[in-house]
C-alpha positions as CSV (number, residue, x, y, z in Angstrom):
1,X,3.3,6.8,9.8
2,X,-0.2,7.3,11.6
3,X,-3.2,6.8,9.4
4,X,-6.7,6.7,10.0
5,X,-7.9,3.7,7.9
6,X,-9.5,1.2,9.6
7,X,-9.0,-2.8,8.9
8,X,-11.5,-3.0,5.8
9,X,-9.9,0.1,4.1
10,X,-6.3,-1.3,4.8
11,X,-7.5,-4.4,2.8
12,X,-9.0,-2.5,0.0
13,X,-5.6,-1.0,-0.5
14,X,-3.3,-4.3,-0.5
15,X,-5.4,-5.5,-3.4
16,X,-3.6,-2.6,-4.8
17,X,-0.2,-4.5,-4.5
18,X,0.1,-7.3,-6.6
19,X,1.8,-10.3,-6.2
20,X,1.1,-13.6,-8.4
21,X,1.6,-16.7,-6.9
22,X,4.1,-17.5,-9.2
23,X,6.1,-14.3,-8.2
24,X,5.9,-15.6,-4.4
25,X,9.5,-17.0,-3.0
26,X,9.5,-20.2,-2.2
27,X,11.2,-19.7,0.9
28,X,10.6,-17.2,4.0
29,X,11.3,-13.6,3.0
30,X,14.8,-11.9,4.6
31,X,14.5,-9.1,6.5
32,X,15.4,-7.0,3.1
33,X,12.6,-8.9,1.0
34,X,10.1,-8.1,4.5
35,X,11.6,-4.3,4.4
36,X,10.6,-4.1,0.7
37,X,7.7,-5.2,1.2
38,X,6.3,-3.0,3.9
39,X,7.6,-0.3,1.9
40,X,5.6,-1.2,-0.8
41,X,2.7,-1.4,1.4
42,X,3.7,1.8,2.8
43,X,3.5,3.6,-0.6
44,X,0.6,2.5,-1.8
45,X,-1.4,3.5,1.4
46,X,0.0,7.2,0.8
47,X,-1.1,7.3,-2.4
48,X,-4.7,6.0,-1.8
49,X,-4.6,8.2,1.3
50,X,-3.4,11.5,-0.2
51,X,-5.3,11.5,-4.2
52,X,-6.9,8.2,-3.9
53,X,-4.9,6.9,-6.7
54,X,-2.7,4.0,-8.2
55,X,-0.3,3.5,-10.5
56,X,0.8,0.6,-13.1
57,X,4.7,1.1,-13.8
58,X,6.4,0.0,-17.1
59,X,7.9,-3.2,-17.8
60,X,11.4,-1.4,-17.3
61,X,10.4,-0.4,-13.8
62,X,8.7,-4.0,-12.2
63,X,12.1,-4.3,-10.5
64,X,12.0,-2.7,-7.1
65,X,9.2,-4.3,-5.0
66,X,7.5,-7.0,-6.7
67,X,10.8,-8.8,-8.1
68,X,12.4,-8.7,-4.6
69,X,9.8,-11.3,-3.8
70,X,9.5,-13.3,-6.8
71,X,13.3,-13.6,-6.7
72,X,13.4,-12.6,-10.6
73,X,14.5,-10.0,-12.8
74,X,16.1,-8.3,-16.0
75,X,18.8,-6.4,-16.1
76,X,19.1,-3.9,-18.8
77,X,21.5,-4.3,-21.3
78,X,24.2,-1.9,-22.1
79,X,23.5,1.1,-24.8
80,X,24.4,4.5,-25.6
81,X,21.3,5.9,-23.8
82,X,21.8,7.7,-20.4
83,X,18.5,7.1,-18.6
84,X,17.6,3.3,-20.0
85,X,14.5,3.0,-22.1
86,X,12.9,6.3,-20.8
87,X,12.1,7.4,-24.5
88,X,11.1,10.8,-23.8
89,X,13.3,11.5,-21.5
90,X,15.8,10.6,-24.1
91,X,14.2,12.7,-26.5
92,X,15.3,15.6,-23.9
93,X,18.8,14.2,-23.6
94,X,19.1,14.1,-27.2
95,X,18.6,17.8,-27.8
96,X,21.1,18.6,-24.8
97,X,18.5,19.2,-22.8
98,X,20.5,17.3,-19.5
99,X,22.9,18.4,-16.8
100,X,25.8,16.5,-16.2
101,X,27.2,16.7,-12.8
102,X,30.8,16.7,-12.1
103,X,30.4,16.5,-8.1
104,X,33.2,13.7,-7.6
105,X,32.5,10.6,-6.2
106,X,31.5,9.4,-2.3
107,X,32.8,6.6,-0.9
108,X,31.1,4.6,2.3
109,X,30.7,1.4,3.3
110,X,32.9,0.1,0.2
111,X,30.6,1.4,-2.2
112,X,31.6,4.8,-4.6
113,X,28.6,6.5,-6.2
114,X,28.7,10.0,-8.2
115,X,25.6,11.6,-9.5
116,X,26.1,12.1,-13.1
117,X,23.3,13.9,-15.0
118,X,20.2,15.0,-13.9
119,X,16.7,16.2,-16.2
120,X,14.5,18.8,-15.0
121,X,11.1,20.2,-16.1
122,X,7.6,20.8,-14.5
123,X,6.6,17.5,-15.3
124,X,9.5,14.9,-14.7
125,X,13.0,14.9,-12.6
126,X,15.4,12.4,-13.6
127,X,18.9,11.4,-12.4
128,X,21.4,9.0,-12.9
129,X,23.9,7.5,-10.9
130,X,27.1,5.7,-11.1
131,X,28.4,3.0,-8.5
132,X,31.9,1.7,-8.1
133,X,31.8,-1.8,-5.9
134,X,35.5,-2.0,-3.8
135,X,34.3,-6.0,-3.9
136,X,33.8,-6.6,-8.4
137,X,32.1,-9.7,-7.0
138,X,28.7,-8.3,-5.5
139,X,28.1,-7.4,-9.0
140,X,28.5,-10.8,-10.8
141,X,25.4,-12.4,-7.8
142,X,22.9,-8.8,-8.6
143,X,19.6,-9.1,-10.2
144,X,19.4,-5.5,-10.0
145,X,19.4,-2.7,-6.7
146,X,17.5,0.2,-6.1
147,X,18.3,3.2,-3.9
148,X,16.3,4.5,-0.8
149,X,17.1,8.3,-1.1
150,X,15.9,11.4,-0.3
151,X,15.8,14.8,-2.1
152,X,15.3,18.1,-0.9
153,X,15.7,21.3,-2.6
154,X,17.6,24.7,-1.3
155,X,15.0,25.8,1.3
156,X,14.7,21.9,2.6
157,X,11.8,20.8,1.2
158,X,11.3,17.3,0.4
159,X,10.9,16.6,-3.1
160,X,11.3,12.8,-2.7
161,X,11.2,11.3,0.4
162,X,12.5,8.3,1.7
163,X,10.5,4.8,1.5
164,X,8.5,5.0,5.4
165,X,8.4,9.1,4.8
166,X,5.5,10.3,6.4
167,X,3.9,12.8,4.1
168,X,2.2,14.2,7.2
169,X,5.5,16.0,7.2
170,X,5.0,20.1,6.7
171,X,8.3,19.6,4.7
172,X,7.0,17.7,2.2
173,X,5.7,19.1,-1.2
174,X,3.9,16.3,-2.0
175,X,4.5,16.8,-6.2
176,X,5.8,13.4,-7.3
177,X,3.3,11.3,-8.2
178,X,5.2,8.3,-9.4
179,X,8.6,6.8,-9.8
180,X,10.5,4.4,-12.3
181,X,14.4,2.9,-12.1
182,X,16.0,0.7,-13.9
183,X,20.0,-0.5,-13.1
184,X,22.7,-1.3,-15.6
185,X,25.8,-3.1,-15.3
186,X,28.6,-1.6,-17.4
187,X,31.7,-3.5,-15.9
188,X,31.4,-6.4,-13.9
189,X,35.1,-7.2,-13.6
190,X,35.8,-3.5,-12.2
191,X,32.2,-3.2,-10.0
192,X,30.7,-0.5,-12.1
193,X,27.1,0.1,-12.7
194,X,24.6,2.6,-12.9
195,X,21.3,3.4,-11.1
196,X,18.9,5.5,-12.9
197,X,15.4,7.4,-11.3
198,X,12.9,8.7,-13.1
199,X,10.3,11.0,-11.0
200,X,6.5,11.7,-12.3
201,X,4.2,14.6,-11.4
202,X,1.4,13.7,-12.9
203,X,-0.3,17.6,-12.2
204,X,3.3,18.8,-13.9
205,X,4.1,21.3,-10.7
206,X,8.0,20.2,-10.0
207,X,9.1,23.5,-8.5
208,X,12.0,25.4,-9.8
209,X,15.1,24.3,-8.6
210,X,18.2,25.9,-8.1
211,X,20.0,23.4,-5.9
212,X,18.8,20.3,-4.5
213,X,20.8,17.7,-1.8
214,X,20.7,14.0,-2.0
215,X,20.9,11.9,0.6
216,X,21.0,8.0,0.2
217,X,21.1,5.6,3.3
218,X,20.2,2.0,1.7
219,X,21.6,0.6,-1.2
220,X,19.0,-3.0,-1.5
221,X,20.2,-5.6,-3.8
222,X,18.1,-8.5,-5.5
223,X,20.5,-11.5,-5.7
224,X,20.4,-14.3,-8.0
225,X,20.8,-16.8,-5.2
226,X,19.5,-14.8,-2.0
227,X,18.5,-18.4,-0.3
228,X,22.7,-18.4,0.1
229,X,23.8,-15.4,0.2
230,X,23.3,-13.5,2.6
231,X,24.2,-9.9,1.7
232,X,21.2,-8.0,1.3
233,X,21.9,-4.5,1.1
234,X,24.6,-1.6,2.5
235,X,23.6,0.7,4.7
236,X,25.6,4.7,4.8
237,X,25.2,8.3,3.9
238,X,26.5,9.1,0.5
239,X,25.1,12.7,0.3
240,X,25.4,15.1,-2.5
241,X,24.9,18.9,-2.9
242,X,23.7,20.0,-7.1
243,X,23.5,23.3,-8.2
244,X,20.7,23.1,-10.6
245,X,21.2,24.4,-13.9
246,X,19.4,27.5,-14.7
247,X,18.1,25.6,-18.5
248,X,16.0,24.3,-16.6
249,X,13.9,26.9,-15.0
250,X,11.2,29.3,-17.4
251,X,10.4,26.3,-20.0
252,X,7.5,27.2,-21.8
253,X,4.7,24.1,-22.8
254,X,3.0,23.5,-25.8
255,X,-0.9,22.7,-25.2
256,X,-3.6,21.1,-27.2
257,X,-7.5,20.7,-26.4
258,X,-9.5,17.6,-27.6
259,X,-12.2,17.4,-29.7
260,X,-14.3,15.7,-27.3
261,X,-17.3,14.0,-29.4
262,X,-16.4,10.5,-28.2
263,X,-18.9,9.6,-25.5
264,X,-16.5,7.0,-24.0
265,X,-13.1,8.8,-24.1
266,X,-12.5,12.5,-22.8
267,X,-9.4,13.8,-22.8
268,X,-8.5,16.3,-20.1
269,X,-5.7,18.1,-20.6
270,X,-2.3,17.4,-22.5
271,X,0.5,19.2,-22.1
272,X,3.9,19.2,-24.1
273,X,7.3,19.9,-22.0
274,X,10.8,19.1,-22.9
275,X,10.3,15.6,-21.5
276,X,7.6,14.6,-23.2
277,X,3.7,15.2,-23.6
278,X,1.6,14.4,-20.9
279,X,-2.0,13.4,-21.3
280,X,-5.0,12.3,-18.9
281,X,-7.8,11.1,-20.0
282,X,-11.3,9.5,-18.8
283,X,-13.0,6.3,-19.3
284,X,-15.7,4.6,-17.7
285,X,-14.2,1.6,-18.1
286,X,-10.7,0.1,-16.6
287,X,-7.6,-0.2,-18.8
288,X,-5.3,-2.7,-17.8
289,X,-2.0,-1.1,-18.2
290,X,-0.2,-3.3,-20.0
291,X,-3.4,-2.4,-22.7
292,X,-2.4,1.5,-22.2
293,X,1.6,0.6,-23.3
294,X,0.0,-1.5,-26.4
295,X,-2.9,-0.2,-27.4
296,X,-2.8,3.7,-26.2
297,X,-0.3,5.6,-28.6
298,X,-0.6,9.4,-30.4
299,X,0.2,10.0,-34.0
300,X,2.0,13.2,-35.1
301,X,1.6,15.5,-37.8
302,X,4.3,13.9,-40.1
303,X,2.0,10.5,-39.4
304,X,4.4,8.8,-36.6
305,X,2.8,6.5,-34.6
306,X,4.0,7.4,-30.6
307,X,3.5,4.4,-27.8
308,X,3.2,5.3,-24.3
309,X,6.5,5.5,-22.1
310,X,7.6,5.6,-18.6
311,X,4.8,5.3,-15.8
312,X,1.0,5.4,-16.2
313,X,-0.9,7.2,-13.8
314,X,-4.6,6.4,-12.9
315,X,-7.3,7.1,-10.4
316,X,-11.1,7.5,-9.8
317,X,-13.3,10.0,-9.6
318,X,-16.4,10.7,-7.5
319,X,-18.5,8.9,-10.3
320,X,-16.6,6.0,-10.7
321,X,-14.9,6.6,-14.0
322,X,-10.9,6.1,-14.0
323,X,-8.6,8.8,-15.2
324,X,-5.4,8.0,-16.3
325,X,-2.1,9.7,-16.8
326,X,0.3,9.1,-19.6
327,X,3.2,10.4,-20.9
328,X,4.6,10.1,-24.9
329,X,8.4,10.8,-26.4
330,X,7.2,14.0,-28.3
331,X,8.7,17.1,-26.9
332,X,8.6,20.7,-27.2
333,X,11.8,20.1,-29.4
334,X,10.1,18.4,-31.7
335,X,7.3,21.8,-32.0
336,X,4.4,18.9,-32.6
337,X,1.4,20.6,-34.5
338,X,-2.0,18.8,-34.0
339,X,-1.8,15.7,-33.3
340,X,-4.1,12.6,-33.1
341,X,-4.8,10.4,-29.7
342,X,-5.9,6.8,-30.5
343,X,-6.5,4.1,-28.2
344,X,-6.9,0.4,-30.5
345,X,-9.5,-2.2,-29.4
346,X,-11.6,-0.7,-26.2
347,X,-15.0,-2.2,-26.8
348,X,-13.8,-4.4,-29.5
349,X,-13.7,-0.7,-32.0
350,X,-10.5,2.0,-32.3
351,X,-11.6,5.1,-30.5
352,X,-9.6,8.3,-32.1
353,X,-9.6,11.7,-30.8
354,X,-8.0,14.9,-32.6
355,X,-5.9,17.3,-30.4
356,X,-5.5,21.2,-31.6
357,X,-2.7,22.9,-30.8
358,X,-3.7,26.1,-28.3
């Protein structure tokens, strides 16, 4: 990837990747901990370089880069719901609003995987995966794993690229903002799990799709004892062709405008799409993000308190203040009348802003 930051600007953007010194290994990083890494690194110089943004990801989500270093990690437990704790994503799921696949299964390199549902709107793509492991036992030493893929849609346009894409690339459309995953074992003694990604445009313009192709080259895998063990990740081409489902094209949003009186909060714009409401909003002053998934929540019209879920979004603008991204579990199945954004404790007060439906 050519860039055209100098040595000070480079800097400024690895303060953007955090890494504790508790979360440092103790030991020298493998060449799948070093690949990670410069991924990471990667990633957030596109970012910066192509909106000048960052993003905090949810606790479900601080799996891929960060834990491959620290050696640590959760997996999530077994339940009922197809895309983990993605709440409004579930919400969708919930009201049928889902694809499932039935594509079969590819097999390379010992490793089955079959694409089993996929979620579409203007605003999130989500799509889960299901792995069969020839060898039960690579499950029993895994932390977790995450897939490097890429997506393109029927005229070969990227929609996600790989990890070192170059979004100099004509072919890229450049609309995912951020990304989540989060890996569940379902069988052990068989070698079944399941992989799910969760894809974020913040500015909600995920084209309409009417087929889209997968291609995966890397499955990476966070070990419990990676100081003696020394498979790292499995390498092929499991590639997979989706004929979209016509649902999800021609979804209508619900919008609401903010009563804007509040000289330290603005909000934007807030949208509501069948996976959830999206909402940006200004502030002067930095939110840490693990403030935004406490303290940052809407209230419906029935009185129902909604906390942030999924990814927060946030960047700066030319004066300095930081606008943030984030997305709730109400949905335009849920036909939400006003509602009521609140964020608890910035500047030691609760700032509350109403939000009429357009």
């Amino acid at each position: 990837m050519k860039s055209n930051f100098n040595e000070d600007e480079i800097l400024v953007l690895l303060n953007d990747v955090t890494i504790t010194d508790d979360e440092l290994s103790s030991f020298e990083f493998n060449d799948t901990e070093k690949r990670k890494l410069h991924c990471k690194v990667l990633n957030k110089v596109k970012e910066k370089s192509s909106k000048r943004r960052s993003f905090s990801i949810a606790a479900s989500f601080i799996l891929v880069c960060s834990i491959a270093l620290a050696g640590k990690s959760v997996i999530a437990t077994i339940n009922t719901e197809i895309f983990g704790d993605n709440k409004a994503i579930e919400q969708a799921v919930k009201h049928n609003y889902v694809q499932e696949v039935n594509g079969g299964i590819v097999n390379d390199n010992g490793v089955g995987i079959q694409v089993t549902n996929i979620v579409i709107d203007k605003a999130k793509f989500a799509l889960s995966f299901d792995l069969k492991f020839d060898n039960p036992e690579i499950l029993k030493k895994l932390q977790g794993l995450d897939m490097d893929l890429e997506i393109k849609d029927e005229k070969g346009r990227i929609i996600n690229g790989y990890c070192d894409q170059d979004l100099s690339d004509k072919n890229v459309l450049g609309v995912i903002s951020s990304s989540s995953d989060n890996f569940q074992i379902l069988n052990k003694d068989t070698g079944e799990a399941r992989y799910n990604l969760i894809l974020d445009s913040d500015d909600k313009n995920i084209p309409v799709l009417n087929k889209i192709d997968i291609n995966i080259r890397t499955i990476s895998f966070n070990l419990i004892d990676s100081q003696n063990d020394n498979l790292d990740e499995i390498s092929g081409k499991w590639q997979f062709s989706v004929d979209v489902n016509s649902e999800f094209n021609n979804n209508k949003s619900i919008f609401f405008t903010g009563d804007n009186t509040n000289n330290d909060i603005k909000v934007n714009s807030v949208e509501t799409t069948q996976t959830g409401t999206v909402l940006k909003f200004t502030s002067p002053k930095n939110v840490n993000y693990k403030d935004v998934f406490k303290n940052v929540y809407l209230i419906d019209d029935k009185g129902v308190s909604k906390n942030v879920t999924g990814s927060v979004g946030s960047m700066s603008d030319e004066n300095n203040n930081f606008i943030y991204t984030v997305t709730f579990p109400i949905t335009t199945f849920d036909n939400p009348k006003d509602l009521r954004f609140v964020i608890k404790d910035y500047n030691g007060k609760n700032v509350e802003v109403k939000l009429k439906r357009d």
